[in-house]
N, C-alpha and C positions, 0 to 999 in steps of 0.2 A: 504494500500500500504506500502508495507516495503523499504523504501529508504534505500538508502548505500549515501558513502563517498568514494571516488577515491583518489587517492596518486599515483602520475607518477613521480614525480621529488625530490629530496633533497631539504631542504633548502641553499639557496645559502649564502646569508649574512641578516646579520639584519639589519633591519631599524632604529630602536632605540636599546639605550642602558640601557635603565631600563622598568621596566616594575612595576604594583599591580597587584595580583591574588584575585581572588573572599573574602571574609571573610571564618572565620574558622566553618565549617560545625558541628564539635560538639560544638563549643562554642554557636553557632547559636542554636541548637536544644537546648540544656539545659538553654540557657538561655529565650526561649518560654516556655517549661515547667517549671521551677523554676518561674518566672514572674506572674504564671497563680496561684501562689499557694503564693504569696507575699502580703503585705497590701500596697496595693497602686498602682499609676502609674509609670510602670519603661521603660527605654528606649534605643534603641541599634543604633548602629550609624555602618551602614556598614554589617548589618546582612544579612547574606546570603538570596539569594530569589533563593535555588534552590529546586526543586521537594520534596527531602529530608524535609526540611523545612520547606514547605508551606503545606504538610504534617501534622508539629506540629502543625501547625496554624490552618489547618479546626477541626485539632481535641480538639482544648482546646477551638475555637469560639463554640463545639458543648458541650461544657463544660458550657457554659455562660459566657467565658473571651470575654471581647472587644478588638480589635487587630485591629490598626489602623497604616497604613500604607502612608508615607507620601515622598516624593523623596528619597532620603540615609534614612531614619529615620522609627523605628520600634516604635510601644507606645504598650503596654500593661497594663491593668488594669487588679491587679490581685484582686485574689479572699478571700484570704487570705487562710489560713491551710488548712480549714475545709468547705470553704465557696465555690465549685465546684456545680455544679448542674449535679445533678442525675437523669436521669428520664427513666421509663420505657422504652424496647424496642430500647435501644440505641445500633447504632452502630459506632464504631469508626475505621478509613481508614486511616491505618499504609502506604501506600502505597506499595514504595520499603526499606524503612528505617527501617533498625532495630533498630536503637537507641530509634527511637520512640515509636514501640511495647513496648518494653522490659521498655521502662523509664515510659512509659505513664501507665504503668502495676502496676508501685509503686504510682504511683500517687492515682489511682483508691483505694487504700484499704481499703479506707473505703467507701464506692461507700453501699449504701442499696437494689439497684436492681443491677438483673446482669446486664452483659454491656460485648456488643460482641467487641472482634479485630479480624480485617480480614488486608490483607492483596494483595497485590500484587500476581502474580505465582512464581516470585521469593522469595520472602519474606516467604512464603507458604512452604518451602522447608526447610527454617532454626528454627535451634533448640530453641526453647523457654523456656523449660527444664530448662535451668541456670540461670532461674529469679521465676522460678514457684513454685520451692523445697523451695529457703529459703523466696519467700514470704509466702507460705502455714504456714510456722512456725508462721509469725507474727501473723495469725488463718483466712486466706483469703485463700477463695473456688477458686477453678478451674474446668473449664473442656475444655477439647483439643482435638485435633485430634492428638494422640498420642506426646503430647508434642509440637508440630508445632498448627499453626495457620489454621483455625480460633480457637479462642478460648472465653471462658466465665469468666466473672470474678466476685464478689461477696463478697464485703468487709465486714468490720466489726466495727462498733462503739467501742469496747475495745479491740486494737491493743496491744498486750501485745512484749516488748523489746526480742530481739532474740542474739543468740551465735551462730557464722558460719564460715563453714571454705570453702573459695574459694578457687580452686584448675587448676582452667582455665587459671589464667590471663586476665579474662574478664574483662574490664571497665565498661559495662555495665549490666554483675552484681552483681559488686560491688558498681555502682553507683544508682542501684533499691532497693536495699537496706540501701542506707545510707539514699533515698528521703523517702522510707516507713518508716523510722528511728525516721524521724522529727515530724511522726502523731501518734507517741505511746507513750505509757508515762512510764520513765525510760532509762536505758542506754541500747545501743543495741554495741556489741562488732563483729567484724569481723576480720578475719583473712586472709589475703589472698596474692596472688603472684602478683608481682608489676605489672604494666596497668598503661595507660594514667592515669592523677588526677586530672583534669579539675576541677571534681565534689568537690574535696578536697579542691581545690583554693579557689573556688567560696565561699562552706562553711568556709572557713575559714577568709578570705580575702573580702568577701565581707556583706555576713549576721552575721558573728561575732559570727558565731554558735559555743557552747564548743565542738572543737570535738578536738581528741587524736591520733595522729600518733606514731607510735615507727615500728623501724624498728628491725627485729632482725633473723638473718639468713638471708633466703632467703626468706621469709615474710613480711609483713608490718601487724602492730596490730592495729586495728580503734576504738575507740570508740565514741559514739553521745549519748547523750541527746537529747531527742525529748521533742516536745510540746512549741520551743521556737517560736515564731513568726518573720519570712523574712519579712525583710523591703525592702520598693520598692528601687531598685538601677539602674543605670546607665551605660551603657557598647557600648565603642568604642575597636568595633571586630574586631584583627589582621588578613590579610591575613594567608590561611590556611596554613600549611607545605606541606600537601599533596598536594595538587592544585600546590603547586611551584614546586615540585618534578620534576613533567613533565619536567618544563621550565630547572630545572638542569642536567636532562639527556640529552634533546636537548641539551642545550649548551655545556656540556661535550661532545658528541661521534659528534658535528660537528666537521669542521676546522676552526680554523682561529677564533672564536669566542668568545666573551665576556659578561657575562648579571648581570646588580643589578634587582635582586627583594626587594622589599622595603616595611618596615613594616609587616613581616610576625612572626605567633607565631612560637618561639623558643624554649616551652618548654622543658627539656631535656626527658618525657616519649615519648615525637612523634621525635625525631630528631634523628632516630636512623640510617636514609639514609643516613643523613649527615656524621656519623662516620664511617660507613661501606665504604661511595664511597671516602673517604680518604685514608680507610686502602685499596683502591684496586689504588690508585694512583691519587686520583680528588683535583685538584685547587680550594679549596669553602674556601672565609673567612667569618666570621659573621663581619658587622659591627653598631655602633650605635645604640650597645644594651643597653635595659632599662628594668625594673621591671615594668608590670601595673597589677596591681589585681592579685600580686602572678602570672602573666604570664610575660614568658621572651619572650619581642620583637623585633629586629632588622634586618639587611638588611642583604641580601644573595648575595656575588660575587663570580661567578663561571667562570673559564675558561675553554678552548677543551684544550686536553691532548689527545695523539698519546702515553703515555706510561703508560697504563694499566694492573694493575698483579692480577693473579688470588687471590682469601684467599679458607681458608678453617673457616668457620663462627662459630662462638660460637654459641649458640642457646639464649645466655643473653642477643643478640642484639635485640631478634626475635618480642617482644611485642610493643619494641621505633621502627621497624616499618614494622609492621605486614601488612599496608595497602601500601606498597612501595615495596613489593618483585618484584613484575612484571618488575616493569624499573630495581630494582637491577637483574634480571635475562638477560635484555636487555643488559644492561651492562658490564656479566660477558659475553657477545659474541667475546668483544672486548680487551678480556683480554687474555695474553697472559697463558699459562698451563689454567689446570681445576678447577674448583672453586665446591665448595660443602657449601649445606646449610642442615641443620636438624632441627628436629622435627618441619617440618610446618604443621603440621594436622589441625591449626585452617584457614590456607588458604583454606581448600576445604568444611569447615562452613560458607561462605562470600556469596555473592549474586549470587557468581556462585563457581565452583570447580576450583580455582584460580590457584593450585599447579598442577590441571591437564593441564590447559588451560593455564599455563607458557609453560610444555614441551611440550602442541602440538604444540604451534604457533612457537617454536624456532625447533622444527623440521618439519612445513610449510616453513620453512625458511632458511632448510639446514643447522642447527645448532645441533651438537650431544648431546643430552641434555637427562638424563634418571631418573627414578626416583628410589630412593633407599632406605635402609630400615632405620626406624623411622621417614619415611614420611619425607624424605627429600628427595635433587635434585642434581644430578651432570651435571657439563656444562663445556665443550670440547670449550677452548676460542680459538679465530685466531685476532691480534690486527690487523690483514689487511681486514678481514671480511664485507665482502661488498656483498648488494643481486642484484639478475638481473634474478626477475624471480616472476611471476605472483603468488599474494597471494589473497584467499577468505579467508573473517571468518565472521562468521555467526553462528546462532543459540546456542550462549553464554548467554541467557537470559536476555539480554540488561541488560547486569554486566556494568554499566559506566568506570570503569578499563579497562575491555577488549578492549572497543572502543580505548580511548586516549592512552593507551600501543601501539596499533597497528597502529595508527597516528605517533608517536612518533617515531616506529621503522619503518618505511616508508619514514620519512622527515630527517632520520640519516642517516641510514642504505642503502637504495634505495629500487630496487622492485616499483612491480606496486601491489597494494592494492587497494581493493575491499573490503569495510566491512559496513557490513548491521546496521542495529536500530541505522540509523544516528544519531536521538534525545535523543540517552541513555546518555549522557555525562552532559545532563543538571538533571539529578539526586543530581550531589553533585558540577558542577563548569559549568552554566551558559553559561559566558564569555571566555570558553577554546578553541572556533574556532576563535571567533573574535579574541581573546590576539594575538594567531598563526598566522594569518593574518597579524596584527598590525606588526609583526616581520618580514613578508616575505613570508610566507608559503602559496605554491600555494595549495588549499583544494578544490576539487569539488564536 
C-alpha cells in the first residue's frame, strides 16, 4: 500500500520556541564506518537512527563489528585496520544511502573474497564510477553494472599509495579514498575541488592521523600516511544542518514567526543555505558557537521576513549546499525579480533528479520556473505568492527531499497537497513529522 501525506492548511503559529533536529547524518554514517575499523570501543551520543544509518550498521555487524545500541547511546567495537571479517559469498545492503556504498567501498580493499553491494532502486541509478577509478589505482578489482550498482569488489593485501585528481567536488570521493588511504602503506596525495570535510576533521582532530591540507587555487592538496592505527574515540553528534534547513525555511516564508534550533553542526563546507538565504534577505543569527572535534556548533535564530530579493548565484556556493537547493528554490518563489542558479548537474546524480523535480513541483504550483543552460535554473519570484490549488507528487523515488520540500511548501505556501511514500522522510530525519507537529503543523 502506498500511503500519502495530506496538507490543507498553513501553519498558523508555533507552539514553542526552540526546537533539536535529529543528529548529523554524515557525521552518523562515518562515524559507524570509521568505528568499525578503530582499536577499541568507541561511542556516539545522539547518532542518528535513520534508514541511512542503520544501513551502516547491518553492514559493518555483517563485517563482525559489535554494535550495541543502548537509549541516546551508540557502542561500537571496532575491529581495528585490518581486522574486518571477510567471508565468502557476502553481500552487503547499501540501502538508499550513498555514503554508505561509496565509503563502505574503501573500507573493503583489502577484502580476499569478493563481496557484493547492492542497493536500493534508487541507489541503483547513481553513479558509482567516482569511487571505483581511483580505488582500482590502489590495485582493487571491480565489477559493475556499468559503473552503478550492484557491484563486486575484491581487494588486495599490498595496497600500494595513489596520486589523484578529483574533479567532482565529491565528498564522498574524496573521503573513499583518504579511508582506503589509511590501509596502504606510504603517502597517498589527492587533489581535489573543495566538499564537505567531515572526513578531514575526524582524521585530523580526532585519530591524530598525519594528514596534509594546503589549499591552492581553486583546489585543496591532501596528503595521508597510511598504516597508522585509529584509536577508539568518542562523539557527541550535532544536530544536522540539513534537517534544520527545513525548520529555517518554514520559519522564514511564515508570518509572524520566530525559531532557535539548538546545537546544530555549523560547519562552514555545509552552511552554505545559510549565506545564500541572507544574501536573498533572511533574519538567521548563529548563536553560542563552539569548536568540538574541529566541528563548529551553535544555535540557529531565524525570523519571517515579507522582504525577499531575488540573486543571481555564484556557483562557489553550490557544494556548502548542494543538498538545500530544493527549499532554496522554495524560497526564490517569494522573492521579488528572478533568481538564477548554475551548474547544478550534481543535483540530478542525488536519489532522485532533484534539478528536475525542483522545476516540476514549482510549476505544479504555478510558479514560472525553467531550466537553462549549464544545468542551471531560472525562477520568476512574486513576494505575495500564495497557492490555492490542489497539488499530487508522486512517483519521485521516495527521494526523502522531495517529500519534506513539499510539506514544507504546503504549510508556507498553502494549497492542498497530496504526496505519496509517506515513510521516505525517515531515510535521513526520523523525527521530521513529529518536530512539525510539536510546532503546530496540522499533517494527515
Amino acid at each position: 500500500m502506498n500511503r500519502f501525506i495530506t496538507i490543507n492548511k498553513k501553519i498558523n503559529f508555533f507552539k514553542k520556541k526552540e526546537i533539536f533536529v535529529d543528529g548529523d547524518k554524515s557525521l552518523s554514517i562515518r562515524f559507524v564506518l570509521l568505528s568499525s575499523i578503530s582499536e577499541g570501543k568507541c561511542s556516539a551520543i545522539n547518532l542518528l537512527k535513520s534508514e541511512d544509518v542503520l544501513s551502516a550498521i547491518k553492514c559493518v555487524k555483517k563485517l563482525g563489528v559489535k554494535v550495541k545500541f543502548e537509549d541516546n547511546k551508540c557502542e561500537i567495537s571496532g575491529k581495528g585496520l585490518s581486522g574486518l571479517e571477510y567471508k565468502k559469498n557476502l553481500i552487503l545492503n547499501a540501502g538508499n544511502s550513498g555514503t554508505t556504498a561509496r565509503l563502505l567501498c574503501s573500507l573493503l580493499v583489502d577484502t580476499n573474497f569478493e563481496i557484493k553491494i547492492i542497493g536500493d532502486q534508487s541507489l541503483e541509478k547513481r553513479d558509482m564510477n567516482r569511487i571505483i577509478k581511483p580505488l582500482k589505482k590502489f590495485g582493487v578489482n571491480f565489477k559493475s553494472n556499468y559503473g552503478k550498482l550492484p557491484l563486486f569488489i575484491l581487494g588486495t593485501k599490498s595496497l600500494k599509495p595513489i596520486s589523484y585528481t578529483e574533479k567532482l567536488g565529491s565528498a564522498q570521493c574524496k573521503s573513499a579514498i583518504m579511508i582506503a588511504a589509511l590501509k596502504a602503506r606510504g603517502e597517498t596525495k589527492l587533489k581535489c575541488l573543495p566538499s564537505r570535510n567531515h572526513t578531514e576533521l575526524m582524521f585530523k582532530n580526532i585519530f591524530k592521523i598525519p594528514i596534509k591540507i594546503q589549499k591552492k587555487k581553486n583546489f585543496e592538496h591532501i596528503k595521508i600516511k597510511g598504516q597508522k592505527k585509529l584509536k577508539a574515540f568518542n562523539y557527541n553528534i550535532p544536530g544536522d544542518i540539513s534537517s534544520a534547513s527545513f525548520f529555517i525555511v518554514l520559519t522564514l516564508l511564515s508570518k509572524n514567526k520566530k525559531l532557535k534550533i539548538k546545537n546544530t553542526n555549523l560547519n562552514s563546507s555545509r552552511t552554505g543555505i545559510i549565506k545564500i538565504l541572507k544574501m536573498m534577505g533572511a533574519q538567521i543569527k548563529l548563536s553560542k558557537l563552539k569548536t568540538y572535534k574541529g566541528e563548529k556548533i551553535g544555535d540557529i535564530i531565524i525570523k519571517s521576513t515579507n522582504k525577499l530579493k531575488a540573486i543571481n548565484l555564484s556557483y562557489k556556493l553550490n557544494s556548502s549546499a548542494i543538498d538545500e537547493f530544493l527549499l532554496i528554490f522554495l524560497v526564490a518563489c517569494r522573492c521579488k525579480g528572478i533568481s538564477t542558479f548554475n551548474n547544478l548537474s550534481e543535483l540530478n546524480k542525488k536519489e532522485s533528479k532533484r534539478l528536475d523535480w525542483g522545476i516540476k513541483i514549482l510549476n505544479l504550483m504555478g510558479v514560472k520556473a525553467k531550466k537553462i543552460k549549464n544545468s542551471g535554473i531560472k525562477i520568476w519570484g512574486n513576494e505575495n505568492f500564495n497557492l490555492n490549488k490542489k497539488i499530487v507528487i508522486k512517483n519521485y523515488l521516495k527521494d526523502h527531499r522531495i517529500l519534506m520540500v513539499s510539506i514544507i511548501a504546503g504549510l508556507t505556501l498553502g494549497g492542498k497537497w497530496k504526496i505519496f511514500d509517506s515513510e521516505s522522510y525517515k531515510t535521513s530525519f526520523p523525527s521530521f513529522i513529529k518536530t512539525l507537529r510539536s510546532l503546530g503543523a496540522i499533517i494527515k
